[in-house]
N, C-alpha and C positions, 0 to 999 in steps of 0.2 A: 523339809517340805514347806514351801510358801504357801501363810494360809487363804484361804478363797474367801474370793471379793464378796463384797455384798448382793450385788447380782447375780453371781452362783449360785450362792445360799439360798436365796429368794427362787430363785428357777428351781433347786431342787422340793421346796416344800412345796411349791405350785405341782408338780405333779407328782406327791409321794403318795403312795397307798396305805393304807392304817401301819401296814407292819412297819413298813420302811419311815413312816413319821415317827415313832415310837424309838426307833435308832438314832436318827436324826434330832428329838426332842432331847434324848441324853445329852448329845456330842453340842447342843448349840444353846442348852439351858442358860449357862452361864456367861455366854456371849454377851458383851454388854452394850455393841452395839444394838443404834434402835432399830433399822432396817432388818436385821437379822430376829429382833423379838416382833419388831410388829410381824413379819411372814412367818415365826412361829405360833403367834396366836391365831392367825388368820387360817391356816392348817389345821389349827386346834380346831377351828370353828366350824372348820368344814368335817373335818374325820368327825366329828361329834354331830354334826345336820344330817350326815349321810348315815350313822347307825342310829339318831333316833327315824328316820324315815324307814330304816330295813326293822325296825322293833313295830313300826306303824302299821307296816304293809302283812310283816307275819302275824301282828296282829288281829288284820281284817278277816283272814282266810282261818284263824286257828276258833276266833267268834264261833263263827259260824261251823266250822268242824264241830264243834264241842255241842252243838244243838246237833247237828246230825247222830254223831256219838250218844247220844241221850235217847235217840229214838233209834237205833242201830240202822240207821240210813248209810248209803253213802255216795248219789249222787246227789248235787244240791242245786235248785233252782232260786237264783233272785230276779224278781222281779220290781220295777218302779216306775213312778210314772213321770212327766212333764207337760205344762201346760196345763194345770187344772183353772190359773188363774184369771189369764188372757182374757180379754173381750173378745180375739179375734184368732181364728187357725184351729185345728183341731186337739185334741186331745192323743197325747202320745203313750203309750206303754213299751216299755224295755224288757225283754225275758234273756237270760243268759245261763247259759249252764257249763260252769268251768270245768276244766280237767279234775277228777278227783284226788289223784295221787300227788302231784307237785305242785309248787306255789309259782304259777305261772311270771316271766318277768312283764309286769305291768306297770312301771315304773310311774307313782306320782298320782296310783289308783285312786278313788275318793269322792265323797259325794261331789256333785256336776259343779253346782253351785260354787265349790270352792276353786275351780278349776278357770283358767282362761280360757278363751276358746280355741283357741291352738292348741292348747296344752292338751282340752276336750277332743279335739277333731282327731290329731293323732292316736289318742289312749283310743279310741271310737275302731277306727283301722286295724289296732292290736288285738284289741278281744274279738274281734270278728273272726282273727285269723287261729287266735289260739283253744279258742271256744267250743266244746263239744258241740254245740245247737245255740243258737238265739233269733231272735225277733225284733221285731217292731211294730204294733199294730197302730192304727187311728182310728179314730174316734169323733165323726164329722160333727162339725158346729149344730148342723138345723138336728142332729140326735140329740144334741146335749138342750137344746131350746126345747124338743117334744119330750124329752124323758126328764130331764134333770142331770145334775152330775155325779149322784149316789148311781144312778141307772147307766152312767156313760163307763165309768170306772169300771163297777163289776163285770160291766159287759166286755169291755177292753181285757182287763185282765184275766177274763175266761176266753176270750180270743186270742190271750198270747200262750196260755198255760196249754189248751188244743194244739196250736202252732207246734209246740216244743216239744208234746207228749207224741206228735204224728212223725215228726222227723227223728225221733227215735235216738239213745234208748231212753225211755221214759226218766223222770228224775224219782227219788226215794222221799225229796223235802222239797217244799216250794216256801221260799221266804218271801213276804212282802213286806213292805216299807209300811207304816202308819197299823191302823185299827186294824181290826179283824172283816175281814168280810166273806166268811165260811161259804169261798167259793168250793173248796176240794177239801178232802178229811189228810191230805197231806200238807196244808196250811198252816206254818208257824208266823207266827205278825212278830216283829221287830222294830218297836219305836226309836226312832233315828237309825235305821237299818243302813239307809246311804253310808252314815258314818260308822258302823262297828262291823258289815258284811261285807266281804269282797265281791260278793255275787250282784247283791242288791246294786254297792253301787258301782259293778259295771255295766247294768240294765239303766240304772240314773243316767250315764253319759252316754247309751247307745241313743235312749230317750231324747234326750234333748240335743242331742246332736242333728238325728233326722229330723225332730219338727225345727229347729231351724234352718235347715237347711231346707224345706220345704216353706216355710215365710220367707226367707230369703227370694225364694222362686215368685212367690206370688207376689213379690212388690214390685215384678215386671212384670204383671199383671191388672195390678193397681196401684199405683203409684204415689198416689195421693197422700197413703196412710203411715207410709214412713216402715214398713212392717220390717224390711234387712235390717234396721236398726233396732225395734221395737221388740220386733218377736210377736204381735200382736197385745202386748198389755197397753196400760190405760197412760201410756204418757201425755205432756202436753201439747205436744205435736199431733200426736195422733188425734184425742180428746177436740182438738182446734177441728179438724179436718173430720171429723166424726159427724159435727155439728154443721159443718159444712158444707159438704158432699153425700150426708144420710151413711148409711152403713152399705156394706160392698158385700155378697154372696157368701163372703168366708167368715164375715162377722157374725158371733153369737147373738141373735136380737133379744135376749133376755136378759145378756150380760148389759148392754148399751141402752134400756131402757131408764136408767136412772138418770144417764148423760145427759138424752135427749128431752129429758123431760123439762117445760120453759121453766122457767126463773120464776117464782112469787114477788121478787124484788130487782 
């Protein structure tokens, strides 16, 4: 039997799956051409990216089980928020409440922030669909200018945790991202919860998916402040046009008071 070309070889590890590389890694170990080792190392690198990401992702979901387990819960609510930062656009909160039995495929789950936005907008699509209940509440700029942002938060996330408790059936735990803010006596806090809850952070990217996509909306609006790009934070674009043009309806005026204030020098 004549043996296969380099390009065979190459095409077979391009699409082997863990087992069939593992056969393939015997039969072509000692191959001494380089085209045949570099597609067996590149194989390697991929069967090994794709089980540490399935160790990552059971990870997220087994977290957060193992605190429900502690308190003999078993459905689980995360919630998170986006946009606390912004000068401009409201304040978002994400509530989600996953299937409790299986590890739904959410392939590349993960706090928002480390996500592209593609990568965000699709994951955003998926947990809507596999979701027992979730939300999205807002949290309007001129509330956060009259109350504060300790008062826009808790408001928000007693507005998403009502939301999830009314569309039924209620959760057993509610995780939140950061401090404690003894909204409900079924509140567990989670520092870095985006990154060790599954739940958490599917609410992170429901979060910020829709307030972007709602600044997106409003920069056909206003156009001036750059916001589809910005998202409402303090860039130098926007900062320029801040000063500019005065602040626009959806800007925080409490946030934008240090901007505006003149120069000593």
């Amino acid at each position: 039997m004549p043996a296969l070309i380099v390009s065979e070889i190459q095409k077979m590890f391009r699409s082997a799956d863990e087992r069939e590389f593992e056969v393939l890694e015997r039969s072509f170990a000692d191959d001494p051409r380089k085209g045949v080792q570099e597609a067996l190392a590149q194989a390697k690198a991929r069967i090994e990216g794709a089980q540490a990401e399935k160790d990552r992702l059971t990870a997220l979901y087994e977290y957060e089980r193992a605190i429900a387990q502690k308190r003999g819960a078993r459905l689980i609510l995360g919630l998170d928020e986006a946009g606390r930062g912004p000068i401009a656009g409201p304040l978002a909160i994400g509530a989600v409440l996953l299937p409790p039995a299986s590890m739904p495929n959410l392939e590349n789950l993960n706090d928002s922030k480390q996500l592209s936005p593609e990568v965000r907008t699709g994951l955003s699509a998926k947990i809507k669909q596999v979701a027992r209940a979730w939300t999205v509440e807002f949290i309007e700029p001129s509330v956060i200018d009259r109350y504060g942002m300790s008062y826009a938060l808790r408001t928000g996330f007693s507005k998403a945790i009502a939301a999830i408790d009314a569309q039924g059936p209620r959760p057993d735990v509610i995780l939140l991202d950061g401090n404690p803010l003894k909204l409900d006596k079924r509140e567990v806090n989670v520092v870095k919860g985006d990154e060790l809850c599954a739940s958490i952070a599917a609410a992170s990217i429901l979060a910020k998916v829709a307030r972007d996509e709602l600044m997106i909306a409003a920069d056909a609006e206003y156009p001036d402040y750059g916001f589809a790009e910005n998202k409402g934070y303090a860039t130098p674009r926007h900062i320029k046009a801040l000063r500019e043009k005065g602040i626009s309806p959806i800007h925080r005026a409490t946030f934008c008071e240090h901007i505006l204030q003149p120069s000593l020098f």
